[in-house]
Each structure stands twice: as structure tokens, then as C-alpha cells.
CHARMM-style PDB file with segment names, atoms N, HN, CA, C and O in Angstrom:
ATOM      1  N   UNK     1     -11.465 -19.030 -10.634  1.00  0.00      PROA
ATOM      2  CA  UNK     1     -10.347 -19.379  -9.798  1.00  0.00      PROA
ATOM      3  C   UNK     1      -9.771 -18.154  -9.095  1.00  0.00      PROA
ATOM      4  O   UNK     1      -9.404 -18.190  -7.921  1.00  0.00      PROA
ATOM      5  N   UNK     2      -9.720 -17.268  -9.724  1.00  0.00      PROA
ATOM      6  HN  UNK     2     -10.018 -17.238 -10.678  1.00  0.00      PROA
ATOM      7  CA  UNK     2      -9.130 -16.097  -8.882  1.00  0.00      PROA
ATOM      8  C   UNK     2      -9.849 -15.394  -7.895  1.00  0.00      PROA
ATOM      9  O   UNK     2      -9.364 -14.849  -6.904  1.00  0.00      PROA
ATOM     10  N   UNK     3     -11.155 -15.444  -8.257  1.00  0.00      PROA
ATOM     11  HN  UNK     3     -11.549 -15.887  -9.063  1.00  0.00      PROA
ATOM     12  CA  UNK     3     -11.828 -15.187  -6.941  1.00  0.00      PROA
ATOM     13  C   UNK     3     -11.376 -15.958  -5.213  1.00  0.00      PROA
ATOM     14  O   UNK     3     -11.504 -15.426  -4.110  1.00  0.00      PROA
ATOM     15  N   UNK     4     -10.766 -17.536  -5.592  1.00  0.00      PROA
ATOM     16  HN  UNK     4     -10.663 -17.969  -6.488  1.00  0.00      PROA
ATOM     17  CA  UNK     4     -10.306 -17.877  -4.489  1.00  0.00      PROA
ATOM     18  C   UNK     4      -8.897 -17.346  -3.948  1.00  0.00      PROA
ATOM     19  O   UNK     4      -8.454 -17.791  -2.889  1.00  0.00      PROA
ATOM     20  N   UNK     5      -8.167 -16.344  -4.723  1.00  0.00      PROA
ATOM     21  HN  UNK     5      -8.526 -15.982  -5.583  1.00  0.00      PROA
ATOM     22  CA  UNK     5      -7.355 -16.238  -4.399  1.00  0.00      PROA
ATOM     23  C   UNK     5      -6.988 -14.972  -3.591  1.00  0.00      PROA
ATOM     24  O   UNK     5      -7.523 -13.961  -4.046  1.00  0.00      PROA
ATOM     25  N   UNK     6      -6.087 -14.748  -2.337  1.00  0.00      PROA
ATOM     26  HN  UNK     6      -5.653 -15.569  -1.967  1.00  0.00      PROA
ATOM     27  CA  UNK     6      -5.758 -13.593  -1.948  1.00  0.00      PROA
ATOM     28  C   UNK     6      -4.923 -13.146  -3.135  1.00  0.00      PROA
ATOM     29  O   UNK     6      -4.566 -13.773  -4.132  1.00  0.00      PROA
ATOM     30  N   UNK     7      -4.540 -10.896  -2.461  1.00  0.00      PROA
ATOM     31  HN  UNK     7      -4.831 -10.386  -1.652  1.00  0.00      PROA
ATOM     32  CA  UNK     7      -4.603 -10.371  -3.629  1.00  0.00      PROA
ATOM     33  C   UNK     7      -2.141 -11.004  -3.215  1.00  0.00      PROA
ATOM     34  O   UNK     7      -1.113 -11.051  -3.890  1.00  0.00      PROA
ATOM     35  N   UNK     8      -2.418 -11.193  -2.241  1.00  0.00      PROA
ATOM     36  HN  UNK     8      -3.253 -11.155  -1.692  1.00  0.00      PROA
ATOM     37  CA  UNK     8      -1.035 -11.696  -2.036  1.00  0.00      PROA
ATOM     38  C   UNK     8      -0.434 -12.762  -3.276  1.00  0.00      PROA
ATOM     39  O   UNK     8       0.406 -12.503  -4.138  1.00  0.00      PROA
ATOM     40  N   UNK     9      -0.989 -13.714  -3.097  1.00  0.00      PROA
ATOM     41  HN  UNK     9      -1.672 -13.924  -2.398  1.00  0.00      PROA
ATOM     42  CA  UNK     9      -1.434 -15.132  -4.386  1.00  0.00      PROA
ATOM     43  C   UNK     9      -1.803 -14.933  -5.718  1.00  0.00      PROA
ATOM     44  O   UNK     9      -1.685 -15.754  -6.627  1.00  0.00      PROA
ATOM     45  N   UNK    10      -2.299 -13.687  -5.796  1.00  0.00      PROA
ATOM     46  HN  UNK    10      -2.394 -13.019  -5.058  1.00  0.00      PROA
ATOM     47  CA  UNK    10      -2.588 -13.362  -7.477  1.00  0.00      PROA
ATOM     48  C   UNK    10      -1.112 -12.382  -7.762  1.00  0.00      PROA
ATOM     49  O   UNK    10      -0.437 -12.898  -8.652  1.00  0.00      PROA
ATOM     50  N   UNK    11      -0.598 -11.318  -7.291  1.00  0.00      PROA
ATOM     51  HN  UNK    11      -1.147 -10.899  -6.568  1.00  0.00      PROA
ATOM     52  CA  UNK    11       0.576 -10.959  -7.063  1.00  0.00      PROA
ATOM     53  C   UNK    11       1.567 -11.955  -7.664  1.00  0.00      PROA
ATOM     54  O   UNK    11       2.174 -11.873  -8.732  1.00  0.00      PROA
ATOM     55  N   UNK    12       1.606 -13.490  -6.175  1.00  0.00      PROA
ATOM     56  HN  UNK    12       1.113 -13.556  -5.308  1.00  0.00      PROA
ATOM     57  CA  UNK    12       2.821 -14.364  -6.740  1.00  0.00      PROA
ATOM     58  C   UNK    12       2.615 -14.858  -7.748  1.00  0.00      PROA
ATOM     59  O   UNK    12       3.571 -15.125  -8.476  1.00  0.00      PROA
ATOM     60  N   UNK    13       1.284 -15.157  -8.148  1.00  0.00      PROA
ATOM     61  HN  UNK    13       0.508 -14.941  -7.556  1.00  0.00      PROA
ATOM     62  CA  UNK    13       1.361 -15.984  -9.775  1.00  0.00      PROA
ATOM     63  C   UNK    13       1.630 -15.252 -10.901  1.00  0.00      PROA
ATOM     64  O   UNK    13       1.768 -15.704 -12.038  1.00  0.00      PROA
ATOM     65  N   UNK    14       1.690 -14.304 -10.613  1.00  0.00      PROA
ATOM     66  HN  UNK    14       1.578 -13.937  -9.690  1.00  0.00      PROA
ATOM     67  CA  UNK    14       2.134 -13.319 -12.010  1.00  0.00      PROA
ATOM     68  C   UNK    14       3.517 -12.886 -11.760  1.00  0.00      PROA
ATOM     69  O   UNK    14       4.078 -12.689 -12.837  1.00  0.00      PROA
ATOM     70  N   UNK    15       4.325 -12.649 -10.691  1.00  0.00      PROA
ATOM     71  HN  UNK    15       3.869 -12.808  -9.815  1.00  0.00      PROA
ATOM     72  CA  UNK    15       5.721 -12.455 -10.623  1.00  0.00      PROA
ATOM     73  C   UNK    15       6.282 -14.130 -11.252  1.00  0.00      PROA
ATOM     74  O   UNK    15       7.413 -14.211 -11.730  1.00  0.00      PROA
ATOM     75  N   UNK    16       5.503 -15.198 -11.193  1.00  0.00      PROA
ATOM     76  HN  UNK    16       4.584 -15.132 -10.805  1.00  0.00      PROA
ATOM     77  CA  UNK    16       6.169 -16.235 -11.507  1.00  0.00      PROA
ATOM     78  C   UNK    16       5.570 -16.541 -12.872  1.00  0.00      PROA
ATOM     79  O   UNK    16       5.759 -17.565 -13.528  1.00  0.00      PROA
ATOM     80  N   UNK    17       5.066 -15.839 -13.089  1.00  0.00      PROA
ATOM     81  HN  UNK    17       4.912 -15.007 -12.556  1.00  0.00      PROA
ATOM     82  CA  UNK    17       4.756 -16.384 -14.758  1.00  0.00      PROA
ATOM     83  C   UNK    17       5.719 -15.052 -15.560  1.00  0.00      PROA
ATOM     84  O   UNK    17       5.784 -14.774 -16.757  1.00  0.00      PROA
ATOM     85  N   UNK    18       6.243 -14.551 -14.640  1.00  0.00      PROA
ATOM     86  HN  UNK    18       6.189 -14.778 -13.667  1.00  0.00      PROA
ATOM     87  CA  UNK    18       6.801 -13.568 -15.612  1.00  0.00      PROA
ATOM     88  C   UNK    18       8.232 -14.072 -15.946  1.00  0.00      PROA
ATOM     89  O   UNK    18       8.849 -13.576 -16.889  1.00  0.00      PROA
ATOM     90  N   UNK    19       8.617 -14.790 -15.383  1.00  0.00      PROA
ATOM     91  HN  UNK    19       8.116 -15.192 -14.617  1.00  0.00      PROA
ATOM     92  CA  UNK    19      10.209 -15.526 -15.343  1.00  0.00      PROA
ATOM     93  C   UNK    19       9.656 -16.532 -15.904  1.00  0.00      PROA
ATOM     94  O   UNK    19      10.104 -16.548 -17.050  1.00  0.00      PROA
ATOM     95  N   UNK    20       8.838 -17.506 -15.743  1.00  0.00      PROA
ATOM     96  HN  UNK    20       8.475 -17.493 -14.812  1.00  0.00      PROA
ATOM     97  CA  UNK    20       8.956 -18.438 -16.230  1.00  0.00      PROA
ATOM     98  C   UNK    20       7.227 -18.820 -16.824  1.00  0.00      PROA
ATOM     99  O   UNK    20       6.372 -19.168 -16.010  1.00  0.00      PROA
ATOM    100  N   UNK    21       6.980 -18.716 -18.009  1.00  0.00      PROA
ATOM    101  HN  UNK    21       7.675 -18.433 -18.670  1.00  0.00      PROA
ATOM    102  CA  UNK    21       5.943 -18.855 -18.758  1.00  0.00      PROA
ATOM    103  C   UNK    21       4.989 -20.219 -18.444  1.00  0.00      PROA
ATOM    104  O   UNK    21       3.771 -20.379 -18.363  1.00  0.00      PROA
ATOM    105  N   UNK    22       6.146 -21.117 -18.307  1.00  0.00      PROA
ATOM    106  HN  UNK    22       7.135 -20.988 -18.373  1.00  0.00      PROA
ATOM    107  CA  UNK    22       4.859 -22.325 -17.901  1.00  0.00      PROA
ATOM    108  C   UNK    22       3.288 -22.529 -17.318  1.00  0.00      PROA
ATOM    109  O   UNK    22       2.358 -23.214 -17.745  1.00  0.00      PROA
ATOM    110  N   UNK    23       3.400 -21.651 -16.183  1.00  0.00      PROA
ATOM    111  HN  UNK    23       4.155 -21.094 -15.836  1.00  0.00      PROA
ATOM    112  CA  UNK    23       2.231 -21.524 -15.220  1.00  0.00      PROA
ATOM    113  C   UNK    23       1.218 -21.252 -16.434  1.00  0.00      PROA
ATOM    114  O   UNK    23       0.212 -21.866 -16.791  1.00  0.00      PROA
ATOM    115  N   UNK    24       1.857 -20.099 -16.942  1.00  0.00      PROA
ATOM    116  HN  UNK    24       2.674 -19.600 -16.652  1.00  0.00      PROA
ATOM    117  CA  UNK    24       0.456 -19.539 -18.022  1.00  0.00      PROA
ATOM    118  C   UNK    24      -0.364 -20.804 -18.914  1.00  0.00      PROA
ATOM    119  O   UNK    24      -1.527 -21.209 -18.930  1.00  0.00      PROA
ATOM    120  N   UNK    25       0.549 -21.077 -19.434  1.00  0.00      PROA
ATOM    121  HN  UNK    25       1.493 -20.747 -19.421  1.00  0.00      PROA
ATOM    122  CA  UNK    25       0.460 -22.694 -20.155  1.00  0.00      PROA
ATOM    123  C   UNK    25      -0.571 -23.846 -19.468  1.00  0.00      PROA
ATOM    124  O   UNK    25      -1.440 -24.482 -20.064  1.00  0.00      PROA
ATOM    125  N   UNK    26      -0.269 -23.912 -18.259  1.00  0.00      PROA
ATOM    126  HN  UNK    26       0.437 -23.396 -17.774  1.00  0.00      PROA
ATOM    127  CA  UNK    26      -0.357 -24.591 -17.310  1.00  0.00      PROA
ATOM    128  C   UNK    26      -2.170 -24.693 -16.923  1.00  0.00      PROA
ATOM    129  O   UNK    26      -3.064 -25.531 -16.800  1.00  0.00      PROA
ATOM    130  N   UNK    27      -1.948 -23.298 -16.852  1.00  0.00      PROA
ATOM    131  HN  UNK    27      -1.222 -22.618 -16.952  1.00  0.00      PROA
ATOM    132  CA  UNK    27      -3.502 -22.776 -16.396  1.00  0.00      PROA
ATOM    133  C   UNK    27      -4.102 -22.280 -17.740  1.00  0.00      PROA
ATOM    134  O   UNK    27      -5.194 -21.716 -17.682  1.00  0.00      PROA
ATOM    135  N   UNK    28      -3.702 -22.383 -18.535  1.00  0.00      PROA
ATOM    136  HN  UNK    28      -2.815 -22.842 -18.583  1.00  0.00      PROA
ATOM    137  CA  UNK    28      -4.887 -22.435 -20.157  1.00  0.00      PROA
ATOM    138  C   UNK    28      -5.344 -23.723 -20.074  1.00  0.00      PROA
ATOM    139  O   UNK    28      -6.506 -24.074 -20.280  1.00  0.00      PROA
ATOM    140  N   UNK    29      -4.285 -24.531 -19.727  1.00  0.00      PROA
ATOM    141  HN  UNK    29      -3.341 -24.246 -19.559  1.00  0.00      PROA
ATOM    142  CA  UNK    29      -4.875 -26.552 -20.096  1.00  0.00      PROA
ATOM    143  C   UNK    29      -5.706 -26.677 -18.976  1.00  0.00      PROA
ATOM    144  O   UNK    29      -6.613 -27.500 -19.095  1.00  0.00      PROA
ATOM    145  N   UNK    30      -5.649 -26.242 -18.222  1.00  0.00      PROA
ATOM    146  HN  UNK    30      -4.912 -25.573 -18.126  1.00  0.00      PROA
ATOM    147  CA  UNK    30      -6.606 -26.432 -16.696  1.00  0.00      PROA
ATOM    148  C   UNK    30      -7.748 -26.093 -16.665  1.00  0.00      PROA
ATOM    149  O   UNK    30      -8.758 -26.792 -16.579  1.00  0.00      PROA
ATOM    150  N   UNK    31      -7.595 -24.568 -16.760  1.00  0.00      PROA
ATOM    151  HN  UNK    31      -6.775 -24.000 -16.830  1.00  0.00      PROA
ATOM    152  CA  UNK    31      -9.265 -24.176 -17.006  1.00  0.00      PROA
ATOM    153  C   UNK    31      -9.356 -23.284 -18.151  1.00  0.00      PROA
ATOM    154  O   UNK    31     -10.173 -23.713 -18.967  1.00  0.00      PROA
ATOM    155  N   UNK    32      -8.845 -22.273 -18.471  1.00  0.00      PROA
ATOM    156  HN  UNK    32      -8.182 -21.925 -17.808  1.00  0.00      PROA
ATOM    157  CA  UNK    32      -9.058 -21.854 -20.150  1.00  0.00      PROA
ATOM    158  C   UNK    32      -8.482 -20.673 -20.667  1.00  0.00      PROA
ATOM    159  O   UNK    32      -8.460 -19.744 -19.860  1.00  0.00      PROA
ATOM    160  N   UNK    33      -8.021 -20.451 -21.759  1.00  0.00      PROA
ATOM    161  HN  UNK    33      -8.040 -21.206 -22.415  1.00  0.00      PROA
ATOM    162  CA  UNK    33      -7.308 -18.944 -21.820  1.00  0.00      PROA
ATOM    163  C   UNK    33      -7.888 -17.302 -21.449  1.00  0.00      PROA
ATOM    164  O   UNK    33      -7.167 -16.305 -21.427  1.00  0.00      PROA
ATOM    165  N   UNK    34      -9.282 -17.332 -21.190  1.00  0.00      PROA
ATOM    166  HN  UNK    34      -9.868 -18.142 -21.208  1.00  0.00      PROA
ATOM    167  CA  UNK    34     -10.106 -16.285 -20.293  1.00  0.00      PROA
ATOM    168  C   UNK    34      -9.764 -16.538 -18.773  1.00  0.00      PROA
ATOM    169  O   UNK    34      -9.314 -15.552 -18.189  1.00  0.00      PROA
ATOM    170  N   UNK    35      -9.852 -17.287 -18.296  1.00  0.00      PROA
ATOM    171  HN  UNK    35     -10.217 -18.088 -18.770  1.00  0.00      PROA
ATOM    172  CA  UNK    35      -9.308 -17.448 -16.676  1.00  0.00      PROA
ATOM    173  C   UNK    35      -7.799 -16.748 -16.746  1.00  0.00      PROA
ATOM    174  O   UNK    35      -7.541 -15.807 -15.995  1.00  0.00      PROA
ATOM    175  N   UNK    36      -6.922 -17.204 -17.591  1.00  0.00      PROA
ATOM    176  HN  UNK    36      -7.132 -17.968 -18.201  1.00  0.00      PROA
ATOM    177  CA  UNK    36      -5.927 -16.986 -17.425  1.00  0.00      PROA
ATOM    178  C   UNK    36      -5.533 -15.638 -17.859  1.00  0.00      PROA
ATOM    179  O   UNK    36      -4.548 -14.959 -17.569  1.00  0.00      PROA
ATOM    180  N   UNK    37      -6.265 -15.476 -18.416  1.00  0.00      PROA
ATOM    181  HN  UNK    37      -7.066 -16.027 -18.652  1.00  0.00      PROA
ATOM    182  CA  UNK    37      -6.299 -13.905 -19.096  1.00  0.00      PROA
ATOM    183  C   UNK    37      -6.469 -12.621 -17.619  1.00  0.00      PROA
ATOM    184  O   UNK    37      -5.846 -11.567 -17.490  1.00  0.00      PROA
ATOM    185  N   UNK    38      -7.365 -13.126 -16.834  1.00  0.00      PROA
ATOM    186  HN  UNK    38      -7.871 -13.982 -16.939  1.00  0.00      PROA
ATOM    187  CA  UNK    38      -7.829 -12.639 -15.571  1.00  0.00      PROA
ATOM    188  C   UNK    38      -6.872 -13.096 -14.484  1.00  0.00      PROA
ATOM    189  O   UNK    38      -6.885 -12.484 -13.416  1.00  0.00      PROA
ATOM    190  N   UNK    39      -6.122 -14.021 -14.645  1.00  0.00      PROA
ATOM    191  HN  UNK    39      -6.111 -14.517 -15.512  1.00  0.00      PROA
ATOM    192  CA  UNK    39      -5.225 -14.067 -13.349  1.00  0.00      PROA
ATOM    193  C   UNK    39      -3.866 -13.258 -13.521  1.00  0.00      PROA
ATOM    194  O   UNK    39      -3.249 -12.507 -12.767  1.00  0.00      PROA
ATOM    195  N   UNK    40      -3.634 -13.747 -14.911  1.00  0.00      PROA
ATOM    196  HN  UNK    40      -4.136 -14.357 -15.524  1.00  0.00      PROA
ATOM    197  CA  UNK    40      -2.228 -13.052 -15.362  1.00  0.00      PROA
ATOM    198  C   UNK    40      -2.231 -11.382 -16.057  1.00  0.00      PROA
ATOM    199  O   UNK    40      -1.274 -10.609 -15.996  1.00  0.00      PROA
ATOM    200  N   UNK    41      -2.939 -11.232 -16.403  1.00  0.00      PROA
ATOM    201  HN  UNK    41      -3.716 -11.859 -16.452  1.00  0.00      PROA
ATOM    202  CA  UNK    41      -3.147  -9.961 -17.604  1.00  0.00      PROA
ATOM    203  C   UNK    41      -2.791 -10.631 -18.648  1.00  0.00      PROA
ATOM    204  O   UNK    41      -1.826 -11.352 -18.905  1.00  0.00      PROA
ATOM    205  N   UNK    42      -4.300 -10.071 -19.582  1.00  0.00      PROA
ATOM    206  HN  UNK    42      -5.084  -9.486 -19.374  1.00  0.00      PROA
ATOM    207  CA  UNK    42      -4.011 -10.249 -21.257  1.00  0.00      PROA
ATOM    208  C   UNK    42      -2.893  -9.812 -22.151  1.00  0.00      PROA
ATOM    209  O   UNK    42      -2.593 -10.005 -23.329  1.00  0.00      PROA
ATOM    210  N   UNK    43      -2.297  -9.023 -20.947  1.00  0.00      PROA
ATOM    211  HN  UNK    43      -2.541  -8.866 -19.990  1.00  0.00      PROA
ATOM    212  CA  UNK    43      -1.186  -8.819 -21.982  1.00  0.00      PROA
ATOM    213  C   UNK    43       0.188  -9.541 -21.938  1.00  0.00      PROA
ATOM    214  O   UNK    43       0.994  -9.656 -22.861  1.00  0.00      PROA
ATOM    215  N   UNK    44       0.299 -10.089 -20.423  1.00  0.00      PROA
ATOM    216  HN  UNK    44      -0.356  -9.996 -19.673  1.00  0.00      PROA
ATOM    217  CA  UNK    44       1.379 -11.497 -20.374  1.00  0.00      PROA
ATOM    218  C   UNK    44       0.768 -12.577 -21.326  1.00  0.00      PROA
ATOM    219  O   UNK    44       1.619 -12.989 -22.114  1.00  0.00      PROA
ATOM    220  N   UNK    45      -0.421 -13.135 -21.475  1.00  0.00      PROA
ATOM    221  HN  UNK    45      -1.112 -12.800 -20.834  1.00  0.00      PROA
ATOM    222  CA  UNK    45      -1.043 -14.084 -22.217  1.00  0.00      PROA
ATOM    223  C   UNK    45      -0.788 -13.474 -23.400  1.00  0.00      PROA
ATOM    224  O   UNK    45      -0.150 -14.195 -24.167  1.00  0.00      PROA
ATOM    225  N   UNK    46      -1.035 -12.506 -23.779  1.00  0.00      PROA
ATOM    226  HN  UNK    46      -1.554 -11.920 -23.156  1.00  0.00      PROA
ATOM    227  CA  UNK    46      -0.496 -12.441 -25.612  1.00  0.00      PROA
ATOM    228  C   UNK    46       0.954 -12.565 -25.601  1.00  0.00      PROA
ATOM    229  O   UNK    46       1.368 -13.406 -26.399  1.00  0.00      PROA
ATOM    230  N   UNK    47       1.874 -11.938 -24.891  1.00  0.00      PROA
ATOM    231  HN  UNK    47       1.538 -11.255 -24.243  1.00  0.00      PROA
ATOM    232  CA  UNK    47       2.843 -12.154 -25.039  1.00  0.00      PROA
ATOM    233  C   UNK    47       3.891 -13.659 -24.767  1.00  0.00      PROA
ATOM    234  O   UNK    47       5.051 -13.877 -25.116  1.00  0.00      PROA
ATOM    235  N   UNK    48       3.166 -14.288 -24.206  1.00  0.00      PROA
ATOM    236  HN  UNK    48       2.223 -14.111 -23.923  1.00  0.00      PROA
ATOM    237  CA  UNK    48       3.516 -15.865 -24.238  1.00  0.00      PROA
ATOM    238  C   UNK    48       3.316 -16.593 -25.203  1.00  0.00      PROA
ATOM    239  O   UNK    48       3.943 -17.605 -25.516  1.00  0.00      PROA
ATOM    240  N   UNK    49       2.047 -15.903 -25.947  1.00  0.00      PROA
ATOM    241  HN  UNK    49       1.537 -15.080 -25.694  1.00  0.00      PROA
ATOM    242  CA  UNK    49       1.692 -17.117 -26.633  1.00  0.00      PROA
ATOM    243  C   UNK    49       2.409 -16.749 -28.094  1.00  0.00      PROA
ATOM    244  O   UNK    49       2.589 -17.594 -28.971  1.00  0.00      PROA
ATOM    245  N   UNK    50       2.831 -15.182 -28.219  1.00  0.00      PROA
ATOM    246  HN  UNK    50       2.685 -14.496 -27.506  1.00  0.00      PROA
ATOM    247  CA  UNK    50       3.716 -14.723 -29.234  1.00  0.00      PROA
ATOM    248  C   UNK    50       4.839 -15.764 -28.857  1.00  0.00      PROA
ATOM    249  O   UNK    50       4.906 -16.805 -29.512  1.00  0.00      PROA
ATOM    250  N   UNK    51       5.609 -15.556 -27.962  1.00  0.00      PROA
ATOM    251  HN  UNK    51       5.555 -14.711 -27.430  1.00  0.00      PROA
ATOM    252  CA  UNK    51       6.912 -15.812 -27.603  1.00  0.00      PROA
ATOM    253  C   UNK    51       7.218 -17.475 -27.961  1.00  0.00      PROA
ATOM    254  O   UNK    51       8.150 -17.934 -28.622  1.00  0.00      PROA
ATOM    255  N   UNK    52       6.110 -18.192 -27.292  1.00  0.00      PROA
ATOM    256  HN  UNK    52       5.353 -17.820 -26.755  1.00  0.00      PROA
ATOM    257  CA  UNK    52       5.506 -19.825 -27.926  1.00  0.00      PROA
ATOM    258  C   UNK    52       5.668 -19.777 -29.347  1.00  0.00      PROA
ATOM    259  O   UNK    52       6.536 -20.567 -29.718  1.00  0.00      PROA
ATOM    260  N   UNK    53       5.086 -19.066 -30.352  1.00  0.00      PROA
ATOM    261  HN  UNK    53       4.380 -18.425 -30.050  1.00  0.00      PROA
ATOM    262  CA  UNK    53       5.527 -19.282 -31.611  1.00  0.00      PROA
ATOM    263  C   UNK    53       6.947 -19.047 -32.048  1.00  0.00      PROA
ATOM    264  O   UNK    53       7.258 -19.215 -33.227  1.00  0.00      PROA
ATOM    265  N   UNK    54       7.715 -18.712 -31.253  1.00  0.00      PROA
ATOM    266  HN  UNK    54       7.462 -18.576 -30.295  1.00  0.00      PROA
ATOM    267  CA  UNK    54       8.548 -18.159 -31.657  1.00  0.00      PROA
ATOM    268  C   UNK    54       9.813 -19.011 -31.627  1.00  0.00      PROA
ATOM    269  O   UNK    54      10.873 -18.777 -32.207  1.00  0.00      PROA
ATOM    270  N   UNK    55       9.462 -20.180 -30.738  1.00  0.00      PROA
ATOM    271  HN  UNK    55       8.601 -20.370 -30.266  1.00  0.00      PROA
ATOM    272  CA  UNK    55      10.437 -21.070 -30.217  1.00  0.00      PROA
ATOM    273  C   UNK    55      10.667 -21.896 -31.562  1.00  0.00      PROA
ATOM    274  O   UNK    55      11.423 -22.800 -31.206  1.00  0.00      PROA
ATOM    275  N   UNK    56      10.502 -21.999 -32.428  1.00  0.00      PROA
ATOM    276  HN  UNK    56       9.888 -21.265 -32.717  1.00  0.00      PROA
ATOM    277  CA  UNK    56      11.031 -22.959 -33.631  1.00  0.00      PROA
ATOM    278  C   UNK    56      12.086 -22.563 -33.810  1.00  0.00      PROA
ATOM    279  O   UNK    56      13.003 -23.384 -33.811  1.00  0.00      PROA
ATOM    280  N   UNK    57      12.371 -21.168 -34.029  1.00  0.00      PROA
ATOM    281  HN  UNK    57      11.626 -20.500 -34.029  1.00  0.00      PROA
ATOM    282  CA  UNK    57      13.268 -20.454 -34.203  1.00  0.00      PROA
ATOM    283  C   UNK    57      14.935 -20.911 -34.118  1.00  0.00      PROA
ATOM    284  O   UNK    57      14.838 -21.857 -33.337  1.00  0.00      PROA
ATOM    285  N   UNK    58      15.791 -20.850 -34.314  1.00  0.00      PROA
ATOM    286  HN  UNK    58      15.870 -20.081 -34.948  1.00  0.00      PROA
ATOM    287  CA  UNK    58      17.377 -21.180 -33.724  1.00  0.00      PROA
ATOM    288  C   UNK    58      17.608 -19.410 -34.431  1.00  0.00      PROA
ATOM    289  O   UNK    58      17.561 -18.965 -35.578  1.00  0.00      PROA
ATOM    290  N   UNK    59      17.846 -18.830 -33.169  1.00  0.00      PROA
ATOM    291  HN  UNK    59      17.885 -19.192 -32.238  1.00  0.00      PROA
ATOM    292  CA  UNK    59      18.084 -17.662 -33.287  1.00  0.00      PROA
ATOM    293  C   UNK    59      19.751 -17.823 -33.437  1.00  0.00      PROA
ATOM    294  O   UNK    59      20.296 -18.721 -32.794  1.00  0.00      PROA
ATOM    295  N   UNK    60      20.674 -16.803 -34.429  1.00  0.00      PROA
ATOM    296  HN  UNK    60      20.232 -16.074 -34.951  1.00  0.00      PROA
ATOM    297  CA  UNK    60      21.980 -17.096 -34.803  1.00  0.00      PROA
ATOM    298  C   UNK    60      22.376 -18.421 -35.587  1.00  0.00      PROA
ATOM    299  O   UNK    60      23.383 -19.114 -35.733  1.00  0.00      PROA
ATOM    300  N   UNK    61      21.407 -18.413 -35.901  1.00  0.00      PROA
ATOM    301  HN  UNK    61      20.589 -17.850 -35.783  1.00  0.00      PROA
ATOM    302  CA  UNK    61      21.661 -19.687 -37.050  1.00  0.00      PROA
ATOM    303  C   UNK    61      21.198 -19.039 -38.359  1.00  0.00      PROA
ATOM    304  O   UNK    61      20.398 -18.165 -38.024  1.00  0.00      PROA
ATOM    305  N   UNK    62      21.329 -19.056 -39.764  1.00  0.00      PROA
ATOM    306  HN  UNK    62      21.978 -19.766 -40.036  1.00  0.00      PROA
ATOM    307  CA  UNK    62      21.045 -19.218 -40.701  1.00  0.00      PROA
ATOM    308  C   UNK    62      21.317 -20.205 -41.687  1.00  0.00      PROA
ATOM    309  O   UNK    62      22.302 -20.943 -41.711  1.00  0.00      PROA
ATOM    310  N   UNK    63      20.210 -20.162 -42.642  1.00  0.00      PROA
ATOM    311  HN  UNK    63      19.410 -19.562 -42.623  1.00  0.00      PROA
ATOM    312  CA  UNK    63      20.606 -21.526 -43.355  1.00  0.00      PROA
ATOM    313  C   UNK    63      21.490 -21.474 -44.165  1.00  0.00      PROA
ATOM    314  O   UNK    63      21.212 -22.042 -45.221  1.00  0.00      PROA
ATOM    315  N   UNK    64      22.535 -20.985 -44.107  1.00  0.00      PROA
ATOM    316  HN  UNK    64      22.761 -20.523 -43.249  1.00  0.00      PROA
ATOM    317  CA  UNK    64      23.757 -20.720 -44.725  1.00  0.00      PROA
ATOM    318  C   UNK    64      24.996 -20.730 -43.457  1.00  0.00      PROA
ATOM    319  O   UNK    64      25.966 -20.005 -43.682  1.00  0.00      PROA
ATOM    320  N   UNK    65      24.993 -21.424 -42.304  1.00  0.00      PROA
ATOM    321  HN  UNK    65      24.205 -22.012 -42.120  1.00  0.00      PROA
ATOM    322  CA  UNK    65      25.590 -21.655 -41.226  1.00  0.00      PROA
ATOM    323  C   UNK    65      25.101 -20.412 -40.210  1.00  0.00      PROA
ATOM    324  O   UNK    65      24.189 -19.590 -40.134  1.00  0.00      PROA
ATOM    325  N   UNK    66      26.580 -20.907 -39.314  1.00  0.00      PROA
ATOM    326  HN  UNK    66      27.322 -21.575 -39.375  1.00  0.00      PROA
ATOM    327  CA  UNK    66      26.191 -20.019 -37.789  1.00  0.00      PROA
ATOM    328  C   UNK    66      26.344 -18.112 -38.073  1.00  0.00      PROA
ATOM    329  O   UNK    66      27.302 -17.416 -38.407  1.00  0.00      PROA
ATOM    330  N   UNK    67      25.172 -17.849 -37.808  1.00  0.00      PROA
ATOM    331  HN  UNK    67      24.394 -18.415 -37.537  1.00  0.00      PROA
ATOM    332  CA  UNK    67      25.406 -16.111 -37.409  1.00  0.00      PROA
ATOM    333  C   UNK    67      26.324 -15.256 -37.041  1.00  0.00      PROA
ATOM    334  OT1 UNK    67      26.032 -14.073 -36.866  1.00  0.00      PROA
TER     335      UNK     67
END
């Protein structure tokens, strides 16, 4: 996929996956986490998919009430 893309278009998809993670997501279910690895950098893709685990979380909460 990135071969079809200008270097303008590979640019915007990574300024927009950097605010907002979805795209990355988006384009693993589409075509696969190596594509996406190559459009975005492996290192936004590790760090999403850290950040994805991370969402269970209720940050300022403990189980002994609020933080």
C-alpha cells in the first residue's frame, strides 16, 4: 500500500495516527501489522499497541476509592 502513496500522504497518515491511534488499528484489520509497520514506523505500532493494553486501566482510581 505505501508504495501507492505520495511521500506528501505517507507524511499525513502518520501526523494523524499520531493524535489519534485509530488509523493504526484500522490498517492492521485491513491489511496487516507489517504494512502498517511500514506506513507508520514500528515504533508508533509498538507504541499503540502498548498504549491498547493499557486502556483497562482507570488511571486515579484505586481499589480502595478515588486517587
Amino acid at each position: 500500500m505505501i508504495e501507492d502513496l505520495t511521500r506528501e500522504q505517507v507524511i499525513g497518515w502518520r501526523a494523524r495516527a499520531a493524535h489519534d491511534h485509530q488509523p493504526v488499528f484500522d490498517h492492521i484489520d485491513r491489511y496487516d501489522e507489517t504494512s502498517a509497520r511500514r506506513l507508520f514506523t514500528s515504533r508508533l505500532v509498538d507504541q499503540v499497541q502498548r498504549l491498547a493494553g493499557l486502556g483497562h486501566l482507570g488511571i486515579g482510581y484505586t481499589p480502595w476509592g478515588k486517587a
